[in-house]
LUMLO-554985 format. One record per atom (N, C-alpha, C): residue number from 1; chain; residue in one letter; x, y, z; atom name. Coordinates in Angstrom, 2 decimals. Each point is the difference from the previous one (the first is absolute). Last residue first. Layout:
// residues N
<node NUM "A" "a" <X Y Z> "CA">;
...
//
This chain:
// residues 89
<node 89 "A" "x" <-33.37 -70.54 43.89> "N">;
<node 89 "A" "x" <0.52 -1.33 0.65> "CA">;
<node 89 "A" "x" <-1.32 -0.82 -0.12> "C">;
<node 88 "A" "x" <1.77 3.63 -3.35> "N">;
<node 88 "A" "x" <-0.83 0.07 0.85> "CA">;
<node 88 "A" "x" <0.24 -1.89 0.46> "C">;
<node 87 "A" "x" <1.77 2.67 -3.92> "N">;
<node 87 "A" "x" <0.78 0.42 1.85> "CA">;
<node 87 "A" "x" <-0.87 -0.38 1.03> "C">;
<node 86 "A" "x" <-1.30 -0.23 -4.86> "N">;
<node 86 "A" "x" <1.03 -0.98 0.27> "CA">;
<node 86 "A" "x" <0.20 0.03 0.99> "C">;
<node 85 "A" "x" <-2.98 2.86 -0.84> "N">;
<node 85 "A" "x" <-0.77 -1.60 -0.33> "CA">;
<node 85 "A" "x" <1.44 -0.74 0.27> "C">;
<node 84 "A" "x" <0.41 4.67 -0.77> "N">;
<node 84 "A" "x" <-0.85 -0.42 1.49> "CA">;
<node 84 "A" "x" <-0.07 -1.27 0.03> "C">;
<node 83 "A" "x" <1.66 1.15 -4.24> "N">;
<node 83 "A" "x" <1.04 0.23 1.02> "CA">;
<node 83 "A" "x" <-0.66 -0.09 1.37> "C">;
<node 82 "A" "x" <-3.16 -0.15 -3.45> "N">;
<node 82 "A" "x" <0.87 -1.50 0.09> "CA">;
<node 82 "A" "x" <1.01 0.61 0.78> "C">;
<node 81 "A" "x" <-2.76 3.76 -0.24> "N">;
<node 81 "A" "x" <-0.63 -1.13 1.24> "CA">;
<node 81 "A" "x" <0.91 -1.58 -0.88> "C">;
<node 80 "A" "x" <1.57 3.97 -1.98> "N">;
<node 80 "A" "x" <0.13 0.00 1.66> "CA">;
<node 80 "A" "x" <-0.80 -1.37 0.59> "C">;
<node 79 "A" "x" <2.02 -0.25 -5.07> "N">;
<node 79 "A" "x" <-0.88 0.77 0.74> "CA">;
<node 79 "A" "x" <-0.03 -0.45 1.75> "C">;
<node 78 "A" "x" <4.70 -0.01 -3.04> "N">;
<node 78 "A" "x" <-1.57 -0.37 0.31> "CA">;
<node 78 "A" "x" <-1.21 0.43 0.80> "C">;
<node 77 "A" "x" <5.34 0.09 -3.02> "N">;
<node 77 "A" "x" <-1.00 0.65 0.58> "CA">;
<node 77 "A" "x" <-1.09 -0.68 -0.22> "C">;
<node 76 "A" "x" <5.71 0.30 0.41> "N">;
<node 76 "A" "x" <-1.22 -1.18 0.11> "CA">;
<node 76 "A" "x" <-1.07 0.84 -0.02> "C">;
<node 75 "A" "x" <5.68 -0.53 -1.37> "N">;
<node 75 "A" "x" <-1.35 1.54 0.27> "CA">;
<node 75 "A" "x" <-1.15 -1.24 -0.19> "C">;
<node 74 "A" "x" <5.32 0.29 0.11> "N">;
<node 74 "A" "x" <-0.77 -0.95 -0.27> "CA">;
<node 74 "A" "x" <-1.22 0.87 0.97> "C">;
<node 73 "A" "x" <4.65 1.51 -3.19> "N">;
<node 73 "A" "x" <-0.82 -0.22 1.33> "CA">;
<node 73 "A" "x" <-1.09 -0.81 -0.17> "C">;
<node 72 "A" "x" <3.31 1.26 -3.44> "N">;
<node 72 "A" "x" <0.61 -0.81 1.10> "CA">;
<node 72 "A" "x" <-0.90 -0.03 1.43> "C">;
<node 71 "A" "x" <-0.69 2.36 -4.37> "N">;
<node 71 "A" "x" <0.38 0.86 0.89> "CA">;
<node 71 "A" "x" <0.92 -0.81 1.31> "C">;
<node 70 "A" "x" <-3.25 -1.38 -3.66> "N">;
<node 70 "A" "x" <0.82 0.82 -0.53> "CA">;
<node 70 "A" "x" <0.77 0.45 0.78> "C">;
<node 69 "A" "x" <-2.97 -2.31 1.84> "N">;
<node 69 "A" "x" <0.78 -0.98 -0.54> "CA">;
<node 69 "A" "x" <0.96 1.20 -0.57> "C">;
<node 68 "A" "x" <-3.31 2.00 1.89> "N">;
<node 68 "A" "x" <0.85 -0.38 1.26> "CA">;
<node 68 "A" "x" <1.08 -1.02 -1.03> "C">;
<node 67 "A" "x" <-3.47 1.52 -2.89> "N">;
<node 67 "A" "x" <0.99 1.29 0.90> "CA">;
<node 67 "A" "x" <0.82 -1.03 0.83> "C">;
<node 66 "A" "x" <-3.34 -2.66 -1.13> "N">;
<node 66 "A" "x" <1.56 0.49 -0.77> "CA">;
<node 66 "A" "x" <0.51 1.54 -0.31> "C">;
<node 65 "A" "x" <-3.25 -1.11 3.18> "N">;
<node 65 "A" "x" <0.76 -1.26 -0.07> "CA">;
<node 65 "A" "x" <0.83 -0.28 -0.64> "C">;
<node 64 "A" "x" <-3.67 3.20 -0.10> "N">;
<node 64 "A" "x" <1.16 0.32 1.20> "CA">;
<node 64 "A" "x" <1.35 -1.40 -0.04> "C">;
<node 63 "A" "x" <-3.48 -0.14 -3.20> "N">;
<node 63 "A" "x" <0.51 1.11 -0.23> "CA">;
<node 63 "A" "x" <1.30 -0.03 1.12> "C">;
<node 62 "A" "x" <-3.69 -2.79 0.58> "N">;
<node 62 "A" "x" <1.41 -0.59 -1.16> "CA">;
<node 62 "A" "x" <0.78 1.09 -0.46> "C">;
<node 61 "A" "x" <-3.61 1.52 2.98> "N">;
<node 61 "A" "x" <1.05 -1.54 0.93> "CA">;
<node 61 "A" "x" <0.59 -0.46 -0.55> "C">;
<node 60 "A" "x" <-3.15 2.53 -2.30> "N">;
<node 60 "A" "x" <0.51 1.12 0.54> "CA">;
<node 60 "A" "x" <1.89 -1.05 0.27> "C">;
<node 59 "A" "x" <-3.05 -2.44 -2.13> "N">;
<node 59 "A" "x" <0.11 0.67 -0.66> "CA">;
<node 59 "A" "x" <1.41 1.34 0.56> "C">;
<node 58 "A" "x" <-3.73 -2.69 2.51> "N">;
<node 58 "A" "x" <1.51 -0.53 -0.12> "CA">;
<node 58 "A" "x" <0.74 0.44 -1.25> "C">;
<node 57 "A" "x" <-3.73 2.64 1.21> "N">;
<node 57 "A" "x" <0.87 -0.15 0.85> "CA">;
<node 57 "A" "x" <0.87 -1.25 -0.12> "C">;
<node 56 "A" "x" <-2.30 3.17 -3.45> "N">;
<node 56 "A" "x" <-0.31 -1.31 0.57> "CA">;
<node 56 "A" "x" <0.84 -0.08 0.96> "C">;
<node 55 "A" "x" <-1.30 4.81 -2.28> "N">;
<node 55 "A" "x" <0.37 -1.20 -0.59> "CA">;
<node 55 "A" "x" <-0.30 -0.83 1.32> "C">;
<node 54 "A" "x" <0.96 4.49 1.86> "N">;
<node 54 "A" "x" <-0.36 -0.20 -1.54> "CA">;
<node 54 "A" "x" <0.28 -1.50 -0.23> "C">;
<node 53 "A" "x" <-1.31 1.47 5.07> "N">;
<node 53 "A" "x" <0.60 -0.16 -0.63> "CA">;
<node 53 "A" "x" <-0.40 -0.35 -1.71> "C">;
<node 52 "A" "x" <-1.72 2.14 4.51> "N">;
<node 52 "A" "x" <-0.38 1.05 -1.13> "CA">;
<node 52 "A" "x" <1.35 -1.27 -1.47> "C">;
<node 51 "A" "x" <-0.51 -1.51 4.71> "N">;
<node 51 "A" "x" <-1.42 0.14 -0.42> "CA">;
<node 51 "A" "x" <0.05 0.59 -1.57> "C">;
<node 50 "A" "x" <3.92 -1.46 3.19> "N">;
<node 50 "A" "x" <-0.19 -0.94 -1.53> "CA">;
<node 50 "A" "x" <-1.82 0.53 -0.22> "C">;
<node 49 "A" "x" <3.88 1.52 3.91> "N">;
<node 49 "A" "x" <-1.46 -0.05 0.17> "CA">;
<node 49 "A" "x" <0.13 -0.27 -2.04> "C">;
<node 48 "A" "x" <3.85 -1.42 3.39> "N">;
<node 48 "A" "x" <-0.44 1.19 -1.26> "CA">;
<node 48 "A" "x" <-1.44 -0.88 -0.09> "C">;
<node 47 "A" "x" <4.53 -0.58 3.22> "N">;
<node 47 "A" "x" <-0.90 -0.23 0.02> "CA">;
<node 47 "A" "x" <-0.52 1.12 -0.63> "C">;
<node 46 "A" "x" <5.11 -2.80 0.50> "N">;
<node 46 "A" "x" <-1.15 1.26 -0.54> "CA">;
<node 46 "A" "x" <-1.29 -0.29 0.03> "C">;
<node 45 "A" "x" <5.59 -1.50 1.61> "N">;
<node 45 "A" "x" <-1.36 -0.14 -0.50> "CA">;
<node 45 "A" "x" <-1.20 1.34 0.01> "C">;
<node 44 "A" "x" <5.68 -1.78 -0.24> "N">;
<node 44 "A" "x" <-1.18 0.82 -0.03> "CA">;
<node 44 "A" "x" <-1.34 -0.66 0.08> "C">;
<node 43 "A" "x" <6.20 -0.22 0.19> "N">;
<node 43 "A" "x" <-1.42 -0.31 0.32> "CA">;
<node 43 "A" "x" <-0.89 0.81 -0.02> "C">;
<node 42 "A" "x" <5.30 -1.08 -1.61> "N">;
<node 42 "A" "x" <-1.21 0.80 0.01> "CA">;
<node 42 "A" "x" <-1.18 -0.50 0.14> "C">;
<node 41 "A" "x" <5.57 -0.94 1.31> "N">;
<node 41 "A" "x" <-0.72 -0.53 -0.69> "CA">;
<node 41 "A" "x" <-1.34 1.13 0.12> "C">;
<node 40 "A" "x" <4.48 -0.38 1.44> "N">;
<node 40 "A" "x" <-0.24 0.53 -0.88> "CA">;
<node 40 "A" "x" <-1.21 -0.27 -0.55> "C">;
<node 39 "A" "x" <0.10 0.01 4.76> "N">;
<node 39 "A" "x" <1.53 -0.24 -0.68> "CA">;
<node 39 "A" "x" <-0.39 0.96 -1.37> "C">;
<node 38 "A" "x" <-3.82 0.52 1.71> "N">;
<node 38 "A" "x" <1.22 -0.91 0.29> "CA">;
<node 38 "A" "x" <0.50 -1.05 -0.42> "C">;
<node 37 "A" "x" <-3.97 4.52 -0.51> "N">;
<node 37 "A" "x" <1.24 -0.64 -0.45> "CA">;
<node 37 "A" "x" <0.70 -1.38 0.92> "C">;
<node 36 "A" "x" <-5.36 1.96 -0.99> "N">;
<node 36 "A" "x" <1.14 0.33 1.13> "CA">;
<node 36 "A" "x" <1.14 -0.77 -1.43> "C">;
<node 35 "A" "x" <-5.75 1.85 0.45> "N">;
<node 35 "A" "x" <1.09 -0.25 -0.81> "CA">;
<node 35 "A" "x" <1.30 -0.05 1.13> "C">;
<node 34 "A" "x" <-5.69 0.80 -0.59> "N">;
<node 34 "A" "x" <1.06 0.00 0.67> "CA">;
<node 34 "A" "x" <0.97 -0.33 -0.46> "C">;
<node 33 "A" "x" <-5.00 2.09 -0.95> "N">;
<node 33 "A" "x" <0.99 -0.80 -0.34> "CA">;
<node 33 "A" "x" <1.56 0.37 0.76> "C">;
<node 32 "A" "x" <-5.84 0.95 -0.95> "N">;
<node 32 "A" "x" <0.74 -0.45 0.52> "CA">;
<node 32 "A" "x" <1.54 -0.43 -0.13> "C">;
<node 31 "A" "x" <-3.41 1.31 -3.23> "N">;
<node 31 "A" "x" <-1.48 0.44 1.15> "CA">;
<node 31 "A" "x" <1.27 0.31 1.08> "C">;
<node 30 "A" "x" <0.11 -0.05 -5.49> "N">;
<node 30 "A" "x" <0.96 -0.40 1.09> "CA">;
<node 30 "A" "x" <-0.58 0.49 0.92> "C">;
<node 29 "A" "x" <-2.79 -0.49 -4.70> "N">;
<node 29 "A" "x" <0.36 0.76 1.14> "CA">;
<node 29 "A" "x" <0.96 -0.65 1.19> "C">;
<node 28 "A" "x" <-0.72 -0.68 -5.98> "N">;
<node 28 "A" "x" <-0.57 -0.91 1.95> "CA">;
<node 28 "A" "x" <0.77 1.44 0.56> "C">;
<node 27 "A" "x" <-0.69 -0.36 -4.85> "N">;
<node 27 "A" "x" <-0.69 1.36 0.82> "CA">;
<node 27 "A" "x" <-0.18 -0.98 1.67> "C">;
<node 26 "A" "x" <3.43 -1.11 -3.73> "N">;
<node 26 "A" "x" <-1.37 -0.68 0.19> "CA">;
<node 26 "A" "x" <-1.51 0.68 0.55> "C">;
<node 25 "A" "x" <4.50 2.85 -0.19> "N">;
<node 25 "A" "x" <-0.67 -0.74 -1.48> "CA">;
<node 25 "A" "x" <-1.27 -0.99 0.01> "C">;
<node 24 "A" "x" <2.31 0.29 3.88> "N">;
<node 24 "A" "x" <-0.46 1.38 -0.11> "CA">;
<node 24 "A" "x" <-0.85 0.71 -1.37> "C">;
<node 23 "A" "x" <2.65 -4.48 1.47> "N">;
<node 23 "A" "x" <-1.35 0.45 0.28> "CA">;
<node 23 "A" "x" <-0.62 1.17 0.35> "C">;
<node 22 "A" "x" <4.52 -0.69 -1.69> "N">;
<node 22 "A" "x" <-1.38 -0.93 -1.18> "CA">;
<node 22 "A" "x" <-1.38 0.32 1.02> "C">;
<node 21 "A" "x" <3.59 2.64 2.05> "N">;
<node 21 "A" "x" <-0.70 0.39 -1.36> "CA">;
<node 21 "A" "x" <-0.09 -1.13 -0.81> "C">;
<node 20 "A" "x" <1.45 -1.00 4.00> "N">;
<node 20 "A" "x" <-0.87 0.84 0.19> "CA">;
<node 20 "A" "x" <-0.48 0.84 -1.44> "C">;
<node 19 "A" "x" <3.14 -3.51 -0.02> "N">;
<node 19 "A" "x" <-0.71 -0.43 0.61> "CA">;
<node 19 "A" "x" <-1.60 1.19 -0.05> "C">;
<node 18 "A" "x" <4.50 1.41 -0.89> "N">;
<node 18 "A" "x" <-0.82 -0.59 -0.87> "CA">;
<node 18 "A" "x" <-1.12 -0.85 0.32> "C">;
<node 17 "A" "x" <2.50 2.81 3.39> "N">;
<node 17 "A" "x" <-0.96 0.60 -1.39> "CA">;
<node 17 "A" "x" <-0.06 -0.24 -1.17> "C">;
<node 16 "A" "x" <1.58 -2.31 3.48> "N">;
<node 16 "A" "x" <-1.24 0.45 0.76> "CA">;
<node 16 "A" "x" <-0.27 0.35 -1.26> "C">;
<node 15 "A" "x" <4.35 -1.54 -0.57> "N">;
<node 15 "A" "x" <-0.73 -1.27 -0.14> "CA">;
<node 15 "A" "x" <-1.66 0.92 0.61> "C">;
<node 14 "A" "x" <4.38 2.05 -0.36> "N">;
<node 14 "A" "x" <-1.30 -0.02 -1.64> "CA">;
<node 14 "A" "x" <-0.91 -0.74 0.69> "C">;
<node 13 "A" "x" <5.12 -0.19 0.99> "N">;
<node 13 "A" "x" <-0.35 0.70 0.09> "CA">;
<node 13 "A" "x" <-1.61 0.08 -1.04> "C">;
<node 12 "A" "x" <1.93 -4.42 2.80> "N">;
<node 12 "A" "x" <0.47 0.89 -1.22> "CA">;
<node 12 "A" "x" <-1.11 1.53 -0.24> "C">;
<node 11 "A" "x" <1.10 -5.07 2.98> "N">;
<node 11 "A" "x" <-0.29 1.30 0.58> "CA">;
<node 11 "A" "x" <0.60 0.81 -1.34> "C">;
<node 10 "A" "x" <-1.52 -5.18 -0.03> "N">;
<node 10 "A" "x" <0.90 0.46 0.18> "CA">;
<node 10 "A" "x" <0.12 1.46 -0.24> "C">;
<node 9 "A" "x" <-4.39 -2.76 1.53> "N">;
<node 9 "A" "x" <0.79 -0.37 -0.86> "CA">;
<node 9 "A" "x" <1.59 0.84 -0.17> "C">;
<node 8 "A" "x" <-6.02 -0.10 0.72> "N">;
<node 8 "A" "x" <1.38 -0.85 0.54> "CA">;
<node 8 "A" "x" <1.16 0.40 -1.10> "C">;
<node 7 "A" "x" <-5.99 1.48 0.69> "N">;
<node 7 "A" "x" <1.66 0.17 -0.31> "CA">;
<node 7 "A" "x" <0.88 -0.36 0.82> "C">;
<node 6 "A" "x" <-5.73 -0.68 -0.30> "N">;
<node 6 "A" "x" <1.13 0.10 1.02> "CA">;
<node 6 "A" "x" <1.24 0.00 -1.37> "C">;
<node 5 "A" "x" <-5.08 1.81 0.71> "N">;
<node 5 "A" "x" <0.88 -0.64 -1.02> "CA">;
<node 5 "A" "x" <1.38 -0.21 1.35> "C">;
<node 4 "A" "x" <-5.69 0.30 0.32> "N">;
<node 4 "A" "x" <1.21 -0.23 0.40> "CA">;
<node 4 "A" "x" <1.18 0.05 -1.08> "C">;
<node 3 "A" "x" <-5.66 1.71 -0.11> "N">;
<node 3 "A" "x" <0.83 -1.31 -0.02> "CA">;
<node 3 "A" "x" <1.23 0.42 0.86> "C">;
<node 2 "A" "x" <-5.84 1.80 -0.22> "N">;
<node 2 "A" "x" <1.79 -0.27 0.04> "CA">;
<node 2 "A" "x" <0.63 -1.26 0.19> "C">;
<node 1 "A" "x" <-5.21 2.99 -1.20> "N">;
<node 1 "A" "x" <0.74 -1.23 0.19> "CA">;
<node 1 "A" "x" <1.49 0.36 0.06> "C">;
//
C-alpha cells in the first residue's frame, strides 16, 4: 500500500531530511519524490510504499504533522487510493 505526503511551506535548510528520517524510523519506504523552490517558498510531495510501516498510520500522519507544525510547514499524509478518490472527475 501507499500514501502521499505533501510539504508546503517556507524554504529552510532540513526540511527532506527530516521528513525523510521519521519515515525512515517508521520503516515507510520513499518509492517517489519531487520537490521545487519558488520564490521562497518549499514544495514537496512524496510517494512511500506504508507496507513494512511500524505502528498505526494516523499515528504515523500525526507524527508528520507536527514535525511540519514544529517547523512552520504544513505536511499532509494520506493514503494513495483517498488521494486517487479525490482527483477523480
Amino acid at each position: 500500500m501507499k500514501a502521499v505526503i505533501t510539504v508546503t511551506g517556507k524554504d529552510t535548510v532540513g526540511i527532506i531530511a527530516a521528513v525523510s528520517t521519521e519515515c525512515a524510523q517508521s520503516q515507510v519506504n520513499i518509492v517517489d519524490i519531487t520537490q521545487t523552490v519558488l520564490a521562497d517558498y518549499f514544495v514537496m510531495i512524496m510517494l512511500v510504499n506504508i507496507d513494512g510501516l511500524k505502528g498505526d498510520f494516523g499515528a504515523f500522519a500525526d507524527r508528520l504533522a507536527a514535525l511540519g507544525r514544529d517547523n512552520s510547514l504544513d505536511i499532509h499524509t494520506m493514503h494513495e487510493e483517498i488521494f486517487d478518490a479525490m482527483h477523480r472527475i
